[in-house]
TORPA-134508 format. One line per 8 residues: for each residue x negated, y negated, z of N, C-alpha, C. Coordinates in nm, 3 decimals. Layout:
N
X Y Z X Y Z X Y Z; ...
// end
This chain:
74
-2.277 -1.389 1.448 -2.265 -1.371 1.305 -2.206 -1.235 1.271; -2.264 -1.135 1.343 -2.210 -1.034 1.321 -2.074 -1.041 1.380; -1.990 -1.033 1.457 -1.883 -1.040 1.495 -1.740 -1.122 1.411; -1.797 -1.235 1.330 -1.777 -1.303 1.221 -1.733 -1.176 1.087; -1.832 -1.127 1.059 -1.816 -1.021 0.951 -1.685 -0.950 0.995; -1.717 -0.884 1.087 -1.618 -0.764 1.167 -1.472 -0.808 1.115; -1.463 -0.914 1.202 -1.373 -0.991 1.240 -1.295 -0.981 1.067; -1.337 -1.049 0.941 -1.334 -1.086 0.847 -1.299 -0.964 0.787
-1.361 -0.839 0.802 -1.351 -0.703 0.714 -1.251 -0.643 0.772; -1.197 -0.666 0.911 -1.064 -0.634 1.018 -0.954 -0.669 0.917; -0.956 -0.846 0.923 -0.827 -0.906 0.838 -0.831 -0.899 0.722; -0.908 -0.872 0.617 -0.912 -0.816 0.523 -0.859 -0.712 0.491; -0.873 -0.565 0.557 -0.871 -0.442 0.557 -0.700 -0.449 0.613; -0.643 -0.523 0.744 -0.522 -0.572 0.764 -0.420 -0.597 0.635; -0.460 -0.735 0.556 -0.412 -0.770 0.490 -0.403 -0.660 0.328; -0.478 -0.571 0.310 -0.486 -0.470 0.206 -0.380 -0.395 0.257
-0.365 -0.346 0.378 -0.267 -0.255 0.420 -0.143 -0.274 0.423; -0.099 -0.373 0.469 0.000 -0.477 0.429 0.068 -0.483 0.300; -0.009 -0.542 0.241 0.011 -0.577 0.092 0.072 -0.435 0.014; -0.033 -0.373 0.027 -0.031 -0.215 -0.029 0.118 -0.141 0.000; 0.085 -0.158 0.163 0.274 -0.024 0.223 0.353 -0.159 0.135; 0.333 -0.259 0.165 0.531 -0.336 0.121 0.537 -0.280 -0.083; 0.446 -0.335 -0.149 0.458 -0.253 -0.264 0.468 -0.077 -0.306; 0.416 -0.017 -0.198 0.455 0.118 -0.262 0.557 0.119 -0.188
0.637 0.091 -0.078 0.739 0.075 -0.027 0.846 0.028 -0.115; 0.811 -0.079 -0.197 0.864 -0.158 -0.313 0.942 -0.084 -0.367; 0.802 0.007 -0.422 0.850 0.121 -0.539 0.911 0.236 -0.546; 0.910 0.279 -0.425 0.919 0.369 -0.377 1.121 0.391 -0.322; 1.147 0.282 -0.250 1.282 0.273 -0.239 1.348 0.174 -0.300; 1.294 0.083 -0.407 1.410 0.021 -0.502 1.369 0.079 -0.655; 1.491 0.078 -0.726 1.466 0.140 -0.858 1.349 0.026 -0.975; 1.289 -0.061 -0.914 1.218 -0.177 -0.941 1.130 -0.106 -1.046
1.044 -0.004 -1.003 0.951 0.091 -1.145 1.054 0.150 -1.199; 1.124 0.187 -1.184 1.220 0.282 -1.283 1.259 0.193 -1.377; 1.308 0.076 -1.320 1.404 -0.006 -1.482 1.242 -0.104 -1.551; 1.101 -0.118 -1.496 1.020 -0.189 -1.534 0.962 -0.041 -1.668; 0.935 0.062 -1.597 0.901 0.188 -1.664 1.032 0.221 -1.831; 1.131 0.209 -1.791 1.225 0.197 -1.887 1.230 0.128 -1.979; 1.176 -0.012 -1.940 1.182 -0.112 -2.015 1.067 -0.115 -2.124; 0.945 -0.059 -2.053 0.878 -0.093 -2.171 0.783 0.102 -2.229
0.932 0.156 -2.176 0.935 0.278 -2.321 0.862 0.428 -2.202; 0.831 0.407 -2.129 0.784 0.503 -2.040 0.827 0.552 -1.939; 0.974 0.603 -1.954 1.090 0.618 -1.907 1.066 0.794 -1.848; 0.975 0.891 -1.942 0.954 1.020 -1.898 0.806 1.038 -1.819; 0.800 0.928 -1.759 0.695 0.929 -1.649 0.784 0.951 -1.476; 0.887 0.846 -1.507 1.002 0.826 -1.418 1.005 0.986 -1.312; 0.988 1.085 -1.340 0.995 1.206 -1.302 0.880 1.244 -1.200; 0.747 1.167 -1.206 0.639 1.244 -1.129 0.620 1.076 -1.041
0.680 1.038 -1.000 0.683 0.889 -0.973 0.674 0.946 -0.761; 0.754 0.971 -0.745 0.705 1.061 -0.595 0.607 1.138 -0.607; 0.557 1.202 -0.642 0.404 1.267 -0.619 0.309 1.204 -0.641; 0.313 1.058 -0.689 0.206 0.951 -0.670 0.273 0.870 -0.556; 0.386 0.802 -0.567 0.410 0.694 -0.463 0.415 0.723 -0.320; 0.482 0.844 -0.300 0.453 0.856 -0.138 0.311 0.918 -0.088; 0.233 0.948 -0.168 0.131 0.950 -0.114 0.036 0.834 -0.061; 0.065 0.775 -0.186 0.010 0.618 -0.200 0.057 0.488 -0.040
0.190 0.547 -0.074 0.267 0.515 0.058 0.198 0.539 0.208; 0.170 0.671 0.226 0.111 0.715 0.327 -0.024 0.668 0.342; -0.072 0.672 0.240 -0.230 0.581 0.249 -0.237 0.447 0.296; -0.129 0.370 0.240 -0.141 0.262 0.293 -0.068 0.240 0.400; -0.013 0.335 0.452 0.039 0.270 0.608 -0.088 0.341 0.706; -0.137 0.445 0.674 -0.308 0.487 0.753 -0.352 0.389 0.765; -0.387 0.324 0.642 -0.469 0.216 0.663 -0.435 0.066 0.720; -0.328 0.064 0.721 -0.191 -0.070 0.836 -0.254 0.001 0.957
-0.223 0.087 1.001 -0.237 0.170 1.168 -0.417 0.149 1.193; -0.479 0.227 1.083 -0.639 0.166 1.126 -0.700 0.024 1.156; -0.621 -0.018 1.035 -0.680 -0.191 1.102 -0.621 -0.272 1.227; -0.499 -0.230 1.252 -0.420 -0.262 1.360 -0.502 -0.239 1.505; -0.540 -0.055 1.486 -0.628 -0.020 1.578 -0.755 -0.064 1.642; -0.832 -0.097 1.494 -0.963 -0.143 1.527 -0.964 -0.283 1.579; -0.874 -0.363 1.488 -0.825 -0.544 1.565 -0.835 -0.544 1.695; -0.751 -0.436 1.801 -0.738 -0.438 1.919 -0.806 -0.375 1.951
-0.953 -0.268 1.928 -1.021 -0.219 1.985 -1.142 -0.339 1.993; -1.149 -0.400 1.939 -1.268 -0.486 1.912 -1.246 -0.624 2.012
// end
């Protein structure tokens, strides 16, 4: 049962990481927030858009590499 959980909070924690890098990845190298941000009027945010996304970025590929790790440690 326990191994069940593990197992479950592994591909979970996998699939968050995943999900997470391809969207700030998203955002990060196509102008996809810039013309969505434009569009609906919040165009002078556009400017601090790297000092959130690549961090965000980096978080979620930590967390791709941790679950990757623990999958195969387990």
């Amino acid at each position: 049962m326990i191994y069940d959980i593990t197992v479950m909070k592994n591909a979970s924690l996998l699939k968050t990481g995943v999900v997470g890098t391809f969207l700030a990845a998203l955002c990060c190298f196509t102008p996809a927030l810039v013309i969505l941000l434009g569009a609906v009027g919040l165009s002078s945010v556009v400017g601090y858009l790297d000092v959130v996304l690549l961090p965000v970025l980096a978080i979620f590929i930590s967390i791709t590499i941790y679950a990757i790790w623990k999958k195969y440690q387990t």
